[in-house]
N, C-alpha and C positions, 0 to 999 in steps of 0.2 A: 490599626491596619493588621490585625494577628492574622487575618482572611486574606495576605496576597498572596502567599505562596504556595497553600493549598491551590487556589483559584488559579493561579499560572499552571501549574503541574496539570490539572485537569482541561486547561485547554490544549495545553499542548499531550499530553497523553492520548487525547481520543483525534486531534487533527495535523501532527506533524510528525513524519519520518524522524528517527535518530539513528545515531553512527550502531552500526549492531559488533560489538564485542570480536574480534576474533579471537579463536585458540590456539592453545599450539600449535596442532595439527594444521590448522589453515597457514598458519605463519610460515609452518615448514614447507607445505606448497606453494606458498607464494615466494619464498625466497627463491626457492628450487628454480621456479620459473624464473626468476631474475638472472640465476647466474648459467643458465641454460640460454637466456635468450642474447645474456651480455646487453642488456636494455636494463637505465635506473627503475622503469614499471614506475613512475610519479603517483600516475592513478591508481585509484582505486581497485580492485581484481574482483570480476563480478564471474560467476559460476554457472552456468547454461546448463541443463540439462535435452539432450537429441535423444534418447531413448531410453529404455530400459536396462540395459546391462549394467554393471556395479562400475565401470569406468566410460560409462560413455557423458560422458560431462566435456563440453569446451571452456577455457578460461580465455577472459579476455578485458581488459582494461575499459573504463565505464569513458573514456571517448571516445573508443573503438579504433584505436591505431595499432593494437599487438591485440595476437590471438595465437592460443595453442590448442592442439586437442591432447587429451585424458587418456590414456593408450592398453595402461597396464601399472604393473610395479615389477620392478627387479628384485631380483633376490637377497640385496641388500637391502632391500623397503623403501627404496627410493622412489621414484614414480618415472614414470615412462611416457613420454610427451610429444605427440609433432608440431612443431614450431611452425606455426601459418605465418606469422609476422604483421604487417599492415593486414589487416581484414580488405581495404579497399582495395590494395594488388592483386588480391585472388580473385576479386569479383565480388566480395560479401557485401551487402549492405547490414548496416548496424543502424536498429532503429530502436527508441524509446518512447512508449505511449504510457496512459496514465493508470493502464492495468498490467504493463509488464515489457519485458524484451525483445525483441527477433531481431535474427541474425539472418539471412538466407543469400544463398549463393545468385549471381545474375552473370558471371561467368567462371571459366577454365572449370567445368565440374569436375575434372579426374583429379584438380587439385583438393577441390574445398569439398567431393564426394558431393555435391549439390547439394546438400543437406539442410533440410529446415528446419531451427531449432525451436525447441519448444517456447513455451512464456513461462516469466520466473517473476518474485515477487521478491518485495525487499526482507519479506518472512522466508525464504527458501533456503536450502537445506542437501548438503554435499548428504545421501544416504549409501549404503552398505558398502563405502572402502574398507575393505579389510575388517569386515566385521564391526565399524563401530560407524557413528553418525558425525560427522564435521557440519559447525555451524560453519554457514555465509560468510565470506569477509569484505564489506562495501558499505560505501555511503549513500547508494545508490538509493534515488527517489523516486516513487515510483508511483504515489498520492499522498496529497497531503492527510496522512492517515498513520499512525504510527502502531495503533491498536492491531491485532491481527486480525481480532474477528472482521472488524469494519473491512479489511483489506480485502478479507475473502468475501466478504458480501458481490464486494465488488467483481471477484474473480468468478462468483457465481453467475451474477448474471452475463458474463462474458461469455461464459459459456454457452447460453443458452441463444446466443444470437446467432450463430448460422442456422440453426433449425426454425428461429420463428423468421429471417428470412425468405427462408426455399420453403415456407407453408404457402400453398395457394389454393390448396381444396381443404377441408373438415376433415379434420383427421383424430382419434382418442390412443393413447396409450399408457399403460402404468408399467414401469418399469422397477427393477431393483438396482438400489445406490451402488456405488462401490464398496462400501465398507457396514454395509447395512440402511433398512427403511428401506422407502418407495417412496419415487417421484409419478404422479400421475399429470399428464399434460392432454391437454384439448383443443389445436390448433387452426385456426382457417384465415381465409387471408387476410385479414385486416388486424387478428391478434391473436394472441395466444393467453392461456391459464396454467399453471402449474400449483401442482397442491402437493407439499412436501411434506410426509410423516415420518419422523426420525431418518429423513435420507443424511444419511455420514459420509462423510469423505475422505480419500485418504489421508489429509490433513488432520481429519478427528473431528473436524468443523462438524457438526449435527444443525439443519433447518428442517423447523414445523412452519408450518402456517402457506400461505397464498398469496402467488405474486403473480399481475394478470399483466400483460404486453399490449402497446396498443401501437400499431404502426404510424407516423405521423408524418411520415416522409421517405425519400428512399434511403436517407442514413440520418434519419430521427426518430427514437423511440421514446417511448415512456414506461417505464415499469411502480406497477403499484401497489403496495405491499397491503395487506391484511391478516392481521394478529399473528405476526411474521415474528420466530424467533433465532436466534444462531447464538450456540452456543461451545465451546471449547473448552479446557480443563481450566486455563487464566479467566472463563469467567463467560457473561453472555449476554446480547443487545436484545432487547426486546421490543416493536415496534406496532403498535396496534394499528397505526397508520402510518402511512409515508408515501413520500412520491420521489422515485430518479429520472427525470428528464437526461437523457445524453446524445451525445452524438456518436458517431462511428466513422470512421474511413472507408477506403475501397479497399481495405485488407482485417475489415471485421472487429480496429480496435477501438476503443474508446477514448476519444479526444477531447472531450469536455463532457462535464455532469453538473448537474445543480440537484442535491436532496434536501426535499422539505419533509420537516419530522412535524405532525400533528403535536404528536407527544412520542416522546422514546425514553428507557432506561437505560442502563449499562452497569452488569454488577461486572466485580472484580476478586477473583478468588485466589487465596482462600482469605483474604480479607474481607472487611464489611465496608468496605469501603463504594459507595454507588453514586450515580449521577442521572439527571435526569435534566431532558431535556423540552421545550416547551414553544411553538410554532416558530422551531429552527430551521434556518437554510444555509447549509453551506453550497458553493458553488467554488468549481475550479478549474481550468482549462492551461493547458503544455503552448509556447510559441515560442519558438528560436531559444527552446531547451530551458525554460526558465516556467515556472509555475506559479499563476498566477490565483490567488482566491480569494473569497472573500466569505465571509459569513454575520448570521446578524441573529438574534432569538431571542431567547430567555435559560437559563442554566440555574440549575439549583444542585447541590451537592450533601453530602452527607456532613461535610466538613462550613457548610454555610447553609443551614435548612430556611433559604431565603431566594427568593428566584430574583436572580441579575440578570439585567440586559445588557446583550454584547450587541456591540455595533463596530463595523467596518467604517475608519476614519479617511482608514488609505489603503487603496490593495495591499496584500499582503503581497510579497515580491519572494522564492525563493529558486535559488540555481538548481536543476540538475546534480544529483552527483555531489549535492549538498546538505550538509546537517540538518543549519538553520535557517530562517528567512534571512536578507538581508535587507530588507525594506518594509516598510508599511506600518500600520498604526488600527489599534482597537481599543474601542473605549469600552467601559464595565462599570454599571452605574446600578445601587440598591438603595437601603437606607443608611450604610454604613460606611459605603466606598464608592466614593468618584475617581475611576485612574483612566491614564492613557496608558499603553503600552506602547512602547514605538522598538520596533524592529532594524537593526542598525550593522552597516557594515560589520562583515565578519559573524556575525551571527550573535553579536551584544546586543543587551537588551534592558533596555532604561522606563522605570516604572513612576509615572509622573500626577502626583496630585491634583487633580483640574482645579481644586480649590485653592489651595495655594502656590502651586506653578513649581513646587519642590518635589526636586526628584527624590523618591522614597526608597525605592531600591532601585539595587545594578548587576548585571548578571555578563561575566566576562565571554557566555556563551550560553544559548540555551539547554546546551548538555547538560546543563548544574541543573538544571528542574528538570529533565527527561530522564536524565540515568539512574532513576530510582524507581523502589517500587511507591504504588500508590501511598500517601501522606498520611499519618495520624494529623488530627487536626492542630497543625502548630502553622508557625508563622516559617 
């Protein structure tokens, strides 16, 4: 069994969120807010970005009952805060979909400025206070995807859906990225094409390749990738084929997806560390805040040059605003290893021999296999 815990590490590295580190600096804001608001803040403190300027950030607790907004700093370098309190007394709705946040006002605008905050990801990122970068501080879930490129895949195509909705005539244009490249898009009503050449973003994310839309309903798309790559400094997916089936709400987000990968890579830098994937699907969908998924294929690794079959035994079950799953069960079957994995309150994780019904390993949390970087191949 020297192959389980490479094998763990790799499933959970490209398909479950983990707790992301906070720093000083985030500590000290989040304290600050605590004794500013005279509230324990239990939850988790998720970071909203509403526009452009260097403090225009909302902070507000990932079940949405305390909110402050981001104001300034004092002259002691403290920070400067207005206290919104419950979000719902002012009018805000706080919503979580499986590509990001919103917050937006539905009453008393002179209080909450009516403001509709942007989408944030579990990869996002406090930029230019005072001159330096504050990471994120949350547990916050937001797809079962912990990789960032994967994340932004997703946040790419989110973007691209108000435009291939409101298409109803043939329309051509090539535009320039944000951060370099061009996107070239070709739209009429029934779909859309996009053909991306080093389009960068300001994440740093870089996509080549072509992803064509086909409408399938009035909040059913399908997007279908062709020799699609995305790539970032941690490394890059490469996808010669694939299909994301999803759905959408009446506010443009993404409620469930199922991706089938023909075939896909994922290298990992500046290690040599890579994986590949082989007539994979994962599928996942949000209901009463809890994420549900399941996935089933073929995986080969660098760390096991042998392709396993995964198989979904039992949904996979994870909370909101949560690390780990705490439910469900996948089996991983080659010529060397029959295991189950079962998923278990609290976010333990019990690693069970099909052939002899002995449990082989036990993980007090799945952070023991997430919090690292990718594995030399050891046990």
């Amino acid at each position: 069994m020297k192959t389980v815990r490479p094998f763990l590490f790799m499933i959970f590295y490209l398909f479950f969120t983990v707790s992301i580190n906070a720093d000083d600096r985030v500590n000290e804001i989040v304290n600050q807010l605590k004794s500013l608001s005279g509230q324990t803040l239990e939850n988790p403190v998720l970071f909203v970005r509403y526009g452009s300027g260097a403090f225009d950030w909302l902070a507000v607790t990932t079940d949405g009952k305390f909110a402050a907004k981001l104001e300034g700093m004092n002259p002691d370098g403290t920070f400067k805060y207005t206290i919104i309190g419950d979000p719902k007394e002012y009018g805000l709705k706080f919503d979580v979909t499986l590509t990001g946040v919103k917050i937006w006002a539905l009453s008393k605008p002179s209080a909450t400025q009516n403001i509709t905050y942007a989408k944030t990801t579990a990869k996002a990122a406090i930029r230019s206070i005072v001159g330096e970068t504050v990471s994120i501080v949350t547990d916050l879930t937001t797809s079962l995807v912990k990789d960032k490129k994967n994340i932004s895949i997703l946040q790419l195509i989110q973007k691209q859906i108000p435009a291939i909705k409101k298409s109803h005539t043939r329309s051509y244009e090539t535009k320039e990225c944000p951060a370099g490249g061009y996107i070239s898009s070709s739209y009429s009503s029934s779909s859309a094409t996009l053909i991306f050449d080093s389009c960068t973003d300001y994440d740093g994310g870089t996509a080549d390749g072509k992803i064509t839309f086909l409408k399938l309903g009035p909040r059913s798309l399908k997007a279908v990738f062709e020799d699609f790559r995305y790539s970032l400094d941690e490394g890059e997916l490469y996808m010669p084929s694939a299909t994301l089936q999803f759905m959408i709400d009446y506010n443009d987000e993404i409620t469930s997806f199922t991706f089938y990968f023909d075939y896909a890579k994922n290298k990992y830098y500046p290690t040599d560390y890579w994986s590949e994937f082989r007539n994979y699907k994962i599928s996942s969908k949000i209901v009463d805040r809890v994420i549900y998924t399941e996935v089933y294929g073929d995986i080969r690794t660098s760390c096991l040059n042998e392709w396993t079959q995964i198989k979904t035994l039992r949904t996979i079950e994870q909370y909101l605003y949560r690390s780990c799953p705490h439910r469900g069960t996948i089996m991983a079957l080659n010529s060397q290893t029959d295991i189950a994995i079962h998923f278990k309150d609290g976010g333990a994780i019990d690693v069970v021999d099909n052939i002899t019904a002995n449990i082989i390993d036990q993980y007090e949390s799945c952070t023991q296999i997430t919090d690292t970087e990718p594995p030399a191949c050891r046990r």
